[in-house]
N, C-alpha and C positions, 0 to 999 in steps of 0.2 A: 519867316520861321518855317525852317523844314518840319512836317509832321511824318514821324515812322509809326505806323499800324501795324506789329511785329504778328499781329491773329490771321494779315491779311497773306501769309505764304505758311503752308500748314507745316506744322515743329513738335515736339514733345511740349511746346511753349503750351496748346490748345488743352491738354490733357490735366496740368496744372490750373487752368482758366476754369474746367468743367466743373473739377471739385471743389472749387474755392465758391462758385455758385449754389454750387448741391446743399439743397436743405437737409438731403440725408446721409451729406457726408459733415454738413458744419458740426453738429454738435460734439465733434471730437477737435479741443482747441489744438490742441499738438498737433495735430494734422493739419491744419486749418494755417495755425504758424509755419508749419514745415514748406507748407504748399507757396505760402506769402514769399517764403524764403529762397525756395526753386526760384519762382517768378523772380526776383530780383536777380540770383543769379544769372539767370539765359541773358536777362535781359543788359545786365553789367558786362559779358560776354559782347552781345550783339556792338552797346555803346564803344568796346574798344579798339571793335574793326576801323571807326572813325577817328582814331584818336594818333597822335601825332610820333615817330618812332624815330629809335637811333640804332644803328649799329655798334655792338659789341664784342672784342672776343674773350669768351670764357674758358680758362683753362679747366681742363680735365686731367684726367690721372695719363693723359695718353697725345696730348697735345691741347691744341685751341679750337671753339667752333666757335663763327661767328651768328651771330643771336641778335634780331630786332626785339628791342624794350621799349616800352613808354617814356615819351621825354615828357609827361607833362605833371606838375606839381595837380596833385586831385585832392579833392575834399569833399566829403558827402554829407550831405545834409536833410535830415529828415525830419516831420510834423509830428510831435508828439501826441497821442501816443498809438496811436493805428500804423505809424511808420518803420516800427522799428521791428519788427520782423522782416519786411520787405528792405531795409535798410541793413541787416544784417547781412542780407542775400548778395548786397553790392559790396559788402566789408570783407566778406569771404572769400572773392576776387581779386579788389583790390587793397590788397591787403596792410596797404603800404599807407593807405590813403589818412588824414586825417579828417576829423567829425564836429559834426558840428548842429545842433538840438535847436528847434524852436515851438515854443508851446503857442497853438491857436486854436482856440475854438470857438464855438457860436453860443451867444449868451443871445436867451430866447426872451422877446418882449411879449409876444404872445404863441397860441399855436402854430402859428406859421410866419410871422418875422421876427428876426434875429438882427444882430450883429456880429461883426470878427473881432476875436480880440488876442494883444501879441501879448502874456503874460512873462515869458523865461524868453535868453537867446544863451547858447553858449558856443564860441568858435572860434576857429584861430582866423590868422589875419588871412582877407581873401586874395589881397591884393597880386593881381600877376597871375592867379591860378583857374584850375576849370574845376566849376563847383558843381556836383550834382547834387540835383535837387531831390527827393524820394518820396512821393507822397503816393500813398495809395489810390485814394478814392478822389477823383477830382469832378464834385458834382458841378459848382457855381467856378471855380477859377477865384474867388475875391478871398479867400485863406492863404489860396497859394503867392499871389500878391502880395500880400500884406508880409507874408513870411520873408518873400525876394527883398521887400523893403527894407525890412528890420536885417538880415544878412547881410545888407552893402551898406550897411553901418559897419562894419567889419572888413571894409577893403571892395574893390572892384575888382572881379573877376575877368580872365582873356576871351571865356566861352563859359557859358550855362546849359545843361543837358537838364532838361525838365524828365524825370519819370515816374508814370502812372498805371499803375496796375488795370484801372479802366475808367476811362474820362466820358461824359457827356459831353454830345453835339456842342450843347451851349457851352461849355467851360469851352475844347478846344479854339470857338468862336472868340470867346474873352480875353483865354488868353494871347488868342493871333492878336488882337487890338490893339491888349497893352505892354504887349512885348514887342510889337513892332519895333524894327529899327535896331533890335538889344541881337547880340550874337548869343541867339540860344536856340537849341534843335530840341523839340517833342518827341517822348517815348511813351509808345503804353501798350497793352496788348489788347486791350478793347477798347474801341467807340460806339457809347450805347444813344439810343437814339432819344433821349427825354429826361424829364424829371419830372417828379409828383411836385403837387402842393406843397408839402415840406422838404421840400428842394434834396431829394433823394434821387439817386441814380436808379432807373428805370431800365428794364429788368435789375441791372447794379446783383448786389450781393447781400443788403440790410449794413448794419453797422461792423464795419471792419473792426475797428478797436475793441466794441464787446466781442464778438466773433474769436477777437486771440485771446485776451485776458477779462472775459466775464463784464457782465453788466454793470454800470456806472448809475449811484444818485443824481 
């Protein structure tokens, strides 16, 4: 599995990184989304340097030009609900693409272990197509999993584009494991190097999902 570290060639990409960190720029959520949203954009931008093309030619009021287009059927997929700002950012690109939702999250046994759980999926048929996946914050890798799983109950895909706003060491690690073998290339703009006890990303950013749309019971 190819890994792209997009932080690691300097971009307007790092400037959107800085305030999505910033304690004293989080508490304005609109900004916070907007920034989620950049990041998805560059980043849905950078993914389609890789992606696969046809020639066309387009009439104009003055003759034809001919134009390289994407030949590939796309679907985007994102982790409800910290996804979907940053999932936005890839929809505003490709705009063409279809979508596709999966609710996971961590139901806690005590202060510090959890489980994953897949609640909703909604999505069209994957089969034949290149699905990107959108997940913000990828601390453990075993959400994102579980999510890939519940999605190929809806079709196999030709390729998988994993992207993450910023992953830990160990997620990257997990996911090389258990994607071995699978045609899917990693995106993200940061690899941070740890996780706490409550399996938080280090330095990380706190909770994405409160962060865009307020704190959760």
């Amino acid at each position: 599995m190819k890994v792209n570290n997009l932080s690691e060639n300097n971009s307007v990409l790092n400037h959107y990184l800085k305030e999505i960190r910033s304690v004293e720029i989080q508490n304005d959520p609109m900004r916070f989304r907007r920034n989620m949203e950049r990041i998805g954009e560059i980043m849905a931008y950078e993914i389609s340097k890789s992606m696969h093309y046809v020639n066309e030619n387009v009439q104009t009021p003055l003759g034809f030009a001919p134009t390289n287009v994407i030949d590939e059927s796309i679907v985007i997929s994102t982790i409800l609900r910290a996804g979907l700002p940053f999932h936005q950012g890839f929809l505003s690109y490709f705009d063409r693409a279809e979508n596709a939702f999966v609710s996971a999250y961590r139901k806690y046994k005590d202060a510090l272990k959890f489980d994953i759980f897949i609640e909703y999926i909604a999505s069209p048929d994957l089969t034949g197509k290149t699905l990107i996946i959108t997940d913000p914050m990828l601390a453990t890798g075993a959400s994102l999993e579980m999510a890939y799983g519940a999605l190929l109950t809806k079709g196999k895909p030709v390729h998988v584009h994993i992207a993450t706003v910023i992953a830990s060491k160990q997620a990257v690690k997990y996911i090389k494991k258990h994607f071995e073998g699978a045609n899917v290339t990693f995106w993200t703009a940061a690899i941070d190097p740890e996780l706490n006890e409550h399996s938080y990303i280090i330095p990380g950013l706190g909770d994405a999902g409160d962060l865009a749309y307020g704190e959760k019971l």
